[in-house]
N, C-alpha and C positions, 0 to 999 in steps of 0.2 A: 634870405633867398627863398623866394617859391618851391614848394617841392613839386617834381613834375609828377610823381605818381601819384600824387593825391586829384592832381587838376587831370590828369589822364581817369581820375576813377568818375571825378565830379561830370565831368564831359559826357560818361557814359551813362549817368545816372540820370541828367537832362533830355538823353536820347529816347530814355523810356515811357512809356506811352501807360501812363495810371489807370488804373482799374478804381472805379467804386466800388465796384459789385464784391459783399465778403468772400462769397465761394473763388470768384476768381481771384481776389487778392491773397487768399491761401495758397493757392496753387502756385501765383506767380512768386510767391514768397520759399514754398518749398525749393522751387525750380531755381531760384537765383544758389540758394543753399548749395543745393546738390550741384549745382556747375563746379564746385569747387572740390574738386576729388579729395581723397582720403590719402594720406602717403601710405603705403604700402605693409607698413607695419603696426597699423592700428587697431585692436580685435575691438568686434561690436558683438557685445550678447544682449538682444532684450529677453527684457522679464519683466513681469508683476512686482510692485513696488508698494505691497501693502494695498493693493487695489489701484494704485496709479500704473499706467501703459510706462513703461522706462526705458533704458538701453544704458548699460556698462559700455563705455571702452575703458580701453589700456592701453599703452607701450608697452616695450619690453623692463623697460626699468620704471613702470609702475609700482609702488610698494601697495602691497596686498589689505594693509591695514589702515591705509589714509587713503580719504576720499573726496572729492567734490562735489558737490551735490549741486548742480548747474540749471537755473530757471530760466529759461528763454524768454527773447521780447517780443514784441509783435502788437504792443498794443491791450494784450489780454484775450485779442479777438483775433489774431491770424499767428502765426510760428508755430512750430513743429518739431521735435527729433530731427526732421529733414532739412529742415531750415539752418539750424546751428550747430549740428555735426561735427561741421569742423574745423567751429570754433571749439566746441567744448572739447574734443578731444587735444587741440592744442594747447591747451586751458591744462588740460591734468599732464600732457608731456612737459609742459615746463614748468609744472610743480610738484613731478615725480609722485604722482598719484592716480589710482585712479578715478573715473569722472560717472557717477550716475547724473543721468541728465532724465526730465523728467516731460511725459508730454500731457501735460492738467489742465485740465479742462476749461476750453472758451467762450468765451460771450461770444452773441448774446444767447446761445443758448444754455450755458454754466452762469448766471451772472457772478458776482462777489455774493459770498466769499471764497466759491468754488476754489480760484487759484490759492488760497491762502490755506485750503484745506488737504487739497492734495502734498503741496509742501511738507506741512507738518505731519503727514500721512508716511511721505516716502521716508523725513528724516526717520521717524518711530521704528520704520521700516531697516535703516542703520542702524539705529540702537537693538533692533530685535536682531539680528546678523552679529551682535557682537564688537559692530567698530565704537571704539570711545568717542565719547561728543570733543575731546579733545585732539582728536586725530579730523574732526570733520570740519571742512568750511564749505560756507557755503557762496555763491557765483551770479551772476548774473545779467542781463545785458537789459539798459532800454526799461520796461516793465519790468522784466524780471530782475532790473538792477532795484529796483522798489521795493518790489517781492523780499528781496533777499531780506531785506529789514522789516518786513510788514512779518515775514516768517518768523524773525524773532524772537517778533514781539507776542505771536501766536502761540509760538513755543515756549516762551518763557510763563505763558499765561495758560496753557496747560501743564505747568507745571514741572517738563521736561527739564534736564541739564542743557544750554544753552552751546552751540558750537564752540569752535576754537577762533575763528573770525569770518569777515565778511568783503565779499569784493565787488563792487556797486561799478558797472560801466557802462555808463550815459546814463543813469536813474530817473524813473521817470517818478517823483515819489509825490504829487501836488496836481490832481482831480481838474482844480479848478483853474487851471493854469494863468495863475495870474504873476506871473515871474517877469521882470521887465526884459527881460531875453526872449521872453515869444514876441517883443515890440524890435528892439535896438540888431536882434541876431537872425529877423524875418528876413531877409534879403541874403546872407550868406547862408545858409543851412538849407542846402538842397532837397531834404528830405522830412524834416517835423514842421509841420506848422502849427500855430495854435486853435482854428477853426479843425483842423484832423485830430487832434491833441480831445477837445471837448466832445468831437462825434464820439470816438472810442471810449472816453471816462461815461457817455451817459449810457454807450452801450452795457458797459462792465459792471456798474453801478445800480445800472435799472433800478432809479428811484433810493437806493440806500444814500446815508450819511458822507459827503463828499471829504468829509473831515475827521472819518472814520480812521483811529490810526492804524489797523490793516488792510486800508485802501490807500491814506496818504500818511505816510509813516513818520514825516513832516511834525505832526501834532500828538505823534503819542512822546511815551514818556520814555525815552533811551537809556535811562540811567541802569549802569549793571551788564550794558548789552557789549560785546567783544568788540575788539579793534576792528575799523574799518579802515578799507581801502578802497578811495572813491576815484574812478578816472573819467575826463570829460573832454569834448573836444571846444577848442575858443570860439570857434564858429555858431556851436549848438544851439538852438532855441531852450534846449534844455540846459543849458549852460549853469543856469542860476538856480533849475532845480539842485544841480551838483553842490553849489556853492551853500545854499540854504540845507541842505541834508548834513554838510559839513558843519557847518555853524550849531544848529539844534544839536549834534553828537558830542560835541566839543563843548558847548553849556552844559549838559551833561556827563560831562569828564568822561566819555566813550574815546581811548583813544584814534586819531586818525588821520589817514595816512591821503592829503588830496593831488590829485595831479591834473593841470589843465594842459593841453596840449596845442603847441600852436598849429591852427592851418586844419586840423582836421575835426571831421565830420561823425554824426552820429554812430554809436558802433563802429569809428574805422578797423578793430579788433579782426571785423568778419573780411577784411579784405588781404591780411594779412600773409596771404601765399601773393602778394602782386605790392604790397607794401609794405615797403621798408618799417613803417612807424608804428603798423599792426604788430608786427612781430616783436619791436620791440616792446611796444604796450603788455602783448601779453608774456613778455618773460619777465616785468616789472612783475605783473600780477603774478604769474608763478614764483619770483620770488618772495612777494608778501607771505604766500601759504606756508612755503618752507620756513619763514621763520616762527611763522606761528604756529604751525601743528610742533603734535607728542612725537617723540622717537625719535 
């Protein structure tokens, strides 16, 4: 049976009148965000995050010593702090942690590897604070479900102790999007298309290696890297990115944890005060965390 909240969200997404222009597609990207108030018990402190702009929240039953570490989507080139608020902070309430959320730098004025540096910037930024890499996961939606792996792989190639896992929702992890889902899932997925898909990677990428594995994390070498937990909607044009991240982790004995969902759409996560299947999405993913962090 159809779910009527998803098709009341679809409905609204159709009604929207696209923006090319990047400045204004920031904005309208913030401003969808922010429509989605804060529950009432959520504290937001920003700070400096090793040189990245950041922002803590909490709950009340946040524990002090496990965190999130939350890389927003947009592409590479639009999202915000404002934009994913409150998703992330729902993100660290239902995995009783709390959530640094990071806002790093976009194309095309940052190209690659800008986002992949601020990442491994802010984790460094946790290890200097004292949290164990085994209390930290790290989050992501879209791009920054990419990111989350591309971070990694950066982090492990600096050398760092590696998090405790990884939570990949709608991943965009594959440049050149040649996924048979940007063909077969063009007509259901109200929101990725593959020509949008290719503007943004050549933004991001300005001329770098599209097969870069911390750009498309797809072709690096996962082996060694923490459990993954991939969630994706049936509909997505990225569908097959999820499927193909899963595969490559799994030939390298990364365990992983895949969820396809029926009926919904890119990020349904961020609609999650209006749908039912957001919520439960993200208390899946909070429960991922809990069982893999320390303590």
């Amino acid at each position: 049976m159809a779910d009527p909240e998803i098709i009341a969200i679809r409905e609204q997404i159709a009604a929207r009148t696209g923006a090319t222009d990047i400045a204004q597609r920031r904005i309208d990207s913030d401003a969808r965000g922010k429509s989605f108030r804060l529950p009432a018990d959520v504290r937001v402190e920003k700070i400096d995050a090793g040189g990245v702009p950041a922002e803590w929240t909490s709950t009340p039953d946040s524990a002090a010593d496990r965190v999130i570490l939350y890389l927003h989507g947009g592409g590479y080139v639009f999202g915000s702090l404002d934009s994913h608020r409150h998703v992330a902070a729902e993100a660290g309430r239902q995995a009783g942690t709390r959530v640094l959320a990071i806002d790093y730098r976009l194309a095309p004025e940052h190209p690659f590897p800008a986002p992949v540096e601020d990442s491994v910037a802010a984790y460094r930024f946790l290890l200097g604070r004292g949290i164990r890499p085994g209390n930290v996961a790290l989050a992501g939606d879209s791009a920054g479900g990419g990111l989350v792996v591309a971070a990694m792989l950066a982090i492990r190639d600096a050398g760092l102790t590696l998090p405790a896992c990884g939570w990949c929702i709608s991943p965009w992890v594959d440049m050149e999007a040649r996924s048979a889902s940007f063909t077969d899932r063009a007509e259901t997925d109200p929101t990725v298309q593959k020509a949008g898909i290719l503007d943004l990677a050549a933004l991001y990428l300005n001329g770098a290696d599209p097969r870069h594995p911390h750009a498309a994390p797809v072709y690096g070498d996962l082996r060694g890297l923490p459990p993954l937990f991939i969630q994706v909607g049936a509909v997505e044009t990225l569908l097959d990115d999820a499927l193909w991240l899963a595969r490559e982790a799994g030939k390298a004995d990364v365990p992983v944890d895949l969820q396809v969902w029926p009926e919904m759409i890119h990020v349904w996560h961020q609609y999650h005060q209006v749908l039912g299947a957001g919520r439960r999405a993200l208390e899946a993913g909070g429960t991922f965390i809990k069982n893999h962090l320390e303590g």
